[in-house]
N, C-alpha and C positions, 0 to 999 in steps of 0.2 A: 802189837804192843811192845814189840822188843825195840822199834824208836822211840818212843817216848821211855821207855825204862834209859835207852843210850845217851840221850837228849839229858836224861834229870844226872844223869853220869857226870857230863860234859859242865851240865852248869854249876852242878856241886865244885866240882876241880876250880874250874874259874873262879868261884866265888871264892873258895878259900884260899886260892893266890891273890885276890884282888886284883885280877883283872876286867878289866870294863870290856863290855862285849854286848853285840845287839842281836841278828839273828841264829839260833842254835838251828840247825834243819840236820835232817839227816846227811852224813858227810859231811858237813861247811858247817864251818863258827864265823861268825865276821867281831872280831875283836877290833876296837875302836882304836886300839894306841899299838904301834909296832912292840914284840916285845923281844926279851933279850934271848942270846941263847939258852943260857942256865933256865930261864924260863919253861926257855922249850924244850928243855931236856928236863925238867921237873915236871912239867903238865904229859909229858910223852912216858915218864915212870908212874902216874897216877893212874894216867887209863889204859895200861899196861895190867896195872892190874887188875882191872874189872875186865881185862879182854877187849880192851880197843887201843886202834893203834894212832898214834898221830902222821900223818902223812902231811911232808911240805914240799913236796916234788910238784912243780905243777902238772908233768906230765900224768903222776901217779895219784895225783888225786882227779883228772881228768876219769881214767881210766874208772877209779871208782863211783866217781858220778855215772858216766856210761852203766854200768853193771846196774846201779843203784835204777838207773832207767828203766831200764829193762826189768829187773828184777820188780818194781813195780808195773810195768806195762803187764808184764804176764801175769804175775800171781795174784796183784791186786785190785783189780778190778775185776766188775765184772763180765766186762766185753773187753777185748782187745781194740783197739783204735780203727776206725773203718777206714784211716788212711795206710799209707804205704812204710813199714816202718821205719825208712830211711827218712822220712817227712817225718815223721812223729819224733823220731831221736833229733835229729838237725834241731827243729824248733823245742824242744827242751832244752836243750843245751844250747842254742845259738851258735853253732858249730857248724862249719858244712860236714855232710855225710861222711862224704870220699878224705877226707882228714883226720875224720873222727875213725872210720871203720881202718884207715892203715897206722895209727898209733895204736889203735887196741890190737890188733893183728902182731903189730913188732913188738907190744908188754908182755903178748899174752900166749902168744902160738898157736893164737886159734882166731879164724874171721867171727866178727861181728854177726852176721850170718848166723852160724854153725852156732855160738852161743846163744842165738835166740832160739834157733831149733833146738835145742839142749832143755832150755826151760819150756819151752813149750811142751816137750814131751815129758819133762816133769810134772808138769800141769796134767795133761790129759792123765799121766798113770796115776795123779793123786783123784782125780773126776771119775776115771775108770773106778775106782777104790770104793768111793762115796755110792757110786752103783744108784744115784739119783738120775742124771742124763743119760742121753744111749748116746752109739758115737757122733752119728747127726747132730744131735745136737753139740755134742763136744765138738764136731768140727765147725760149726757155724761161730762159734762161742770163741774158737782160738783162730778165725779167720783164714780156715785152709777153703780151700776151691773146693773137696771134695773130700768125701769118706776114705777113698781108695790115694789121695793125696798124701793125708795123714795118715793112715794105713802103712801106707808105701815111707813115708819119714818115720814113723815109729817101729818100725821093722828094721830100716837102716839102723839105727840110733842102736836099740837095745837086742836086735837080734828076735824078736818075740813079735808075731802079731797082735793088733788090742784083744782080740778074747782070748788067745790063750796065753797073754799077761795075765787076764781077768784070772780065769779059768785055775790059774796056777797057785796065783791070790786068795783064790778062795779055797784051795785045797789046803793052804797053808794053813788060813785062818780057823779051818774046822778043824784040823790036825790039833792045833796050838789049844781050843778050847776044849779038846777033849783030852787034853793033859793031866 
């Protein structure tokens, strides 16, 4: 819900500059007429202040798309893509991979890679949380080959095996309600 709240942000500002403008999408406005600077430093202090930023870099609004990718590939759905994620980002963005993953690499000081592994074990600790799946299914669901795959990525990442993430989770959460 926090796009479409961003999105009514974005057209509100527009509209009371009067400027014409067709698709609002998450990251991207496609405004119909170039505009000026003062422009854009007046629509960049409006959603400034709601907490967004304007970005006219193309590299740096690249980058945010990518994120923006990803950040739906993982958390928004409910299966992850049965292809290869270097397919699935390329053909969203029209981008080859090896282009895409070395300008996100030089923004951001981290591979493309390593940021999907990132969310994805965000993902599984919020699934662990929910304590609906077991990890089986969590890993089939985040497309690792195996329990002991993810396992083994989730242990790197945060230092904790998935149960005694769990396990710790839960001692917290009984702690917290007997306050």
């Amino acid at each position: 819900m926090v796009s479409i709240r961003c999105k009514l942000i974005v057209k509100s500002e527009l509209d009371k500059m009067g400027l014409q403008y067709g698709n609002v999408d998450l990251g991207e406005v496609d405004v119909k007429k170039d505009i000026s600077q003062k422009q854009k430093e007046t629509l960049r202090r409006a959603l400034l202040v709601s907490g967004l930023e304007l970005l006219d870099d193309k590299k740096a609004i690249l980058i945010e798309r990518i994120k923006n990718v990803i950040v739906e590939m993982v958390h928004y759905s409910d299966e992850l893509p049965k292809t290869k994620n270097s397919v699935y980002i390329s053909s969203k963005l029209n981008h080859d991979y090896t282009y895409l993953s070395n300008i996100f690499s030089e923004a951001t000081g981290i591979t493309l890679e390593h940021y999907i592994i990132n969310h994805k074990i965000e993902k599984v600790k919020e699934l662990l949380l929910y304590d609906e799946l077991n990890l089986t299914e969590i890993s089939y669901r985040l497309n690792y080959s195996s329990v002991a795959h993810l396992s083994n990525q989730f242990k790197k990442v945060t230092g904790l095996t998935p149960s005694y993430f769990k396990k710790i989770k839960a001692k917290r959460m009984i702690t917290l309600e007997n306050l």
